[in-house]
N, C-alpha and C positions, 0 to 999 in steps of 0.2 A: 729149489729152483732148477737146478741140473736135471733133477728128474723129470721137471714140468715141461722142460727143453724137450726130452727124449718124443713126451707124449705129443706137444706141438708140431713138431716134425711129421707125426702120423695123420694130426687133424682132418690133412685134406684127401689124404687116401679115406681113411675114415670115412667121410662126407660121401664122397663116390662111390664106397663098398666095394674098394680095391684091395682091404686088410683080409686076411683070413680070419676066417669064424673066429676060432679061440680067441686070435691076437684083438679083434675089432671088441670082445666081450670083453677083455680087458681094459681098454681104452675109452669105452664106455663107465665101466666100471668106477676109472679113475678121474673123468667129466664128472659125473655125479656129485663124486666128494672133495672135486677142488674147483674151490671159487673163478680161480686166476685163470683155467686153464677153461672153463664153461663161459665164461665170456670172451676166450678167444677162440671155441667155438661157435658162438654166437655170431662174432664177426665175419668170421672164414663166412659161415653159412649163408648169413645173409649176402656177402660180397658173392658168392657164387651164384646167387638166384638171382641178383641183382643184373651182374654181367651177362645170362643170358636173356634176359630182358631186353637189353639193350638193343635199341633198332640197327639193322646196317647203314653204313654209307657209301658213298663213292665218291671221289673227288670229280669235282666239275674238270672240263676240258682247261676251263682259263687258271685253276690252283695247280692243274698240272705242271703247264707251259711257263705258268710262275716258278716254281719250284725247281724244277729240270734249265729254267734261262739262268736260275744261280749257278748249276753244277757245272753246264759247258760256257765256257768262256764267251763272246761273239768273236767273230774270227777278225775283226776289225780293232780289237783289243791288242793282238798278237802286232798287228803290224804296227800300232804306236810303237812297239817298244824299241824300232831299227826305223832308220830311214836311210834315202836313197834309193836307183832302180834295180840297183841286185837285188835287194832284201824283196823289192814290190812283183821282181819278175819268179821270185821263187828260190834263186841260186842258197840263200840261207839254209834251205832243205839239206844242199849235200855235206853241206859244209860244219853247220850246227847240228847236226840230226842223222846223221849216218844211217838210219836205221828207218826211215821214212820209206827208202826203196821199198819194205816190206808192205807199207800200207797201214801198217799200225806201229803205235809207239809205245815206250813205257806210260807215257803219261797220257796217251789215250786210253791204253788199257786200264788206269788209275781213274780218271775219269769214269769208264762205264762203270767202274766200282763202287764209285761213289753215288753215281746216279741207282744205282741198285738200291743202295741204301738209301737216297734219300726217297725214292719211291714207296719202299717197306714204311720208311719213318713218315710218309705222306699219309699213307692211309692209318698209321695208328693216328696220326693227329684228329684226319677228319672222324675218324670212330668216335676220338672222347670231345672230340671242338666243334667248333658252331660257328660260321663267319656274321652271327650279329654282336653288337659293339655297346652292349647292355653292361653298364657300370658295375654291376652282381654278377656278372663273370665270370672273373675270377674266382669266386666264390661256391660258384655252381660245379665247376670243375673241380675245386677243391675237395667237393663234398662227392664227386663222381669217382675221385684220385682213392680217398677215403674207402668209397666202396670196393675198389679194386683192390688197393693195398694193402687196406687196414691199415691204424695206427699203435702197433705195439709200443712204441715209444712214447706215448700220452703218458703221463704219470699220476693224474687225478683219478680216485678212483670213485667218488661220490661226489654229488652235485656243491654239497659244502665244500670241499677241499676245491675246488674248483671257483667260488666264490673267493677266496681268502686269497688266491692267486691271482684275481683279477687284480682286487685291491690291492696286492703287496706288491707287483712287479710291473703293472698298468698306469697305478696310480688312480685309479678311476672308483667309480663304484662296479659292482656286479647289477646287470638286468635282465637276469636269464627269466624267461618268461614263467607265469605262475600254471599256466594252461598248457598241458600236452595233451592228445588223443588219448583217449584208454588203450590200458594194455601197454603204451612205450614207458620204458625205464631208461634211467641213464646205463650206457654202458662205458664210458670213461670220456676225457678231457685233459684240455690241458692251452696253455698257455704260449703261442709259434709266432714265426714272422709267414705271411704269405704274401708274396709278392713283394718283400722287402717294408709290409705293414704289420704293426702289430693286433696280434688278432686272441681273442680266447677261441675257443672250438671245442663245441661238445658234443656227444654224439647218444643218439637216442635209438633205441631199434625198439622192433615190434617184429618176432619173426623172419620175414624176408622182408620187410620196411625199415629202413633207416630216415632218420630224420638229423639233420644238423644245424647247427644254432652259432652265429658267430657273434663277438660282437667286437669291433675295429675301432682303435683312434685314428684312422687314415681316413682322408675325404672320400665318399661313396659319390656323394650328388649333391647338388644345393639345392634340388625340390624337395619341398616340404611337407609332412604326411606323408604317409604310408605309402610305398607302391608293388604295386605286385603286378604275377603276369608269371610266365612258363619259359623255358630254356632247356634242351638238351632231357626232354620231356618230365621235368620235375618242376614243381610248383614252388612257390620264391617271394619273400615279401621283407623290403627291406623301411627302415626306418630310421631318424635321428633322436634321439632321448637325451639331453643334457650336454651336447657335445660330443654326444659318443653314436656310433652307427651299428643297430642291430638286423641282423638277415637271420630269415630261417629259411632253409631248403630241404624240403622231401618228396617221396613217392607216396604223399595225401592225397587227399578232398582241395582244394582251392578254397576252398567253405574256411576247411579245417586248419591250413597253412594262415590265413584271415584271422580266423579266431585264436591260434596261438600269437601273432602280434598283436591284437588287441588287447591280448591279457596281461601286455607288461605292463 
């Protein structure tokens, strides 16, 4: 496993044809004949075609103005904290704040910092987020998270082992559907909390296609049958089976996403 570490580490140069000849011929060499380390090839790659896929965003003016009203205080906040007409005519400045002469303070300069950051962290949001309020949300992103990520920490490595975990630590039955597209194979699973829910999560690829399969003991919706529909431009159909709520999300057919939940 130490050694499959060393070659992991290369994967995404690898991927890019950032290795030298030799070094990439060997690294090659050694995907071939090890199982563990080709399907975490598999993952990288498809998470890389995946991510440039991905459409751009921009935040609207009003998710700005939202996000930037949390970092600066309003300045009507500041004067709750003193009363009295010293505090309202300013004189707190010289008195509390020495350093105001200058026009900026420590904690304004702290402030722009944060606003920095919360800017950066605005637009990674809108990249992977969506402001509609679709119950399989959560779930859409999860499977977006997945693509970017990957999930090396999955520990099922085949669709049975994955089964027997539903059962043993869910409590439930396993309903992983009997219909996938041609050409998708499992590539691992495993049994998480998402969103403080418990969830199985398996993961299917085809090339640069991933597909994922949830299935939840947490409330999804109380409509009943099937519903489907698109999010975050992946296709999505979620369902109730015995008490329990199953979602598939991938970069399919909508024909095709239909047809795997009708197969369970």
């Amino acid at each position: 496993m130490n050694k499959c570490k060393e070659f992991i580490d290369k994967l995404s140069k690898y991927i890019d044809n950032e290795l030298p000849h030799a070094e990439s011929a060997i690294v090659k060499g050694h995907i071939e004949s090890c199982k563990f380390c080709q399907d975490e090839f598999e993952v990288l790659q498809t998470a890389k075609h995946a991510l440039k896929s991905l459409p751009h965003k921009t935040a609207s003016e009003e998710v700005r103005e939202r996000i930037l009203g949390r970092v600066y205080p309003p300045p009507r906040r500041a004067l709750r904290l003193r009363s009295g007409q010293a505090w309202e005519r300013g004189e707190w400045r010289r008195s509390v704040l020495p350093w105001s002469r200058t026009g900026v303070s420590p904690v304004s300069m702290a402030y722009r910092g944060l606003a920095l950051a919360a800017s950066i962290l605005l637009f990674i949001f809108v990249t992977i987020s969506d402001t509609t309020s679709s119950p399989v949300k959560v779930y859409v992103l999860e499977h977006q998270r997945c693509i970017s990520e990957g999930h090396r920490d999955y520990l099922c490595k085949t669709e049975h082992e994955l089964n027997q975990k539903i059962e043993n630590t869910m409590g439930v039955k396993a309903f992983i559907p009997s219909y996938f597209p041609e050409g998708f194979k499992f590539i691992k699973g495993d049994v998480c909390k998402i969103k403080g829910i418990t969830a199985a999560h398996m993961i299917m690829g085809k090339g640069e296609k991933m597909l994922s399969y949830f299935q939840a003991k947490g409330e999804i919706t109380s409509e009943g049958g099937m519903q489907a529909g698109k999010l975050e431009n992946f296709n999505y159909a979620y369902w109730k089976k015995d008490g329990v709520y199953c979602i598939v999300v991938g970069d399919v057919d909508e024909k095709e996403i239909e047809r795997i939940a009708s197969s369970q």
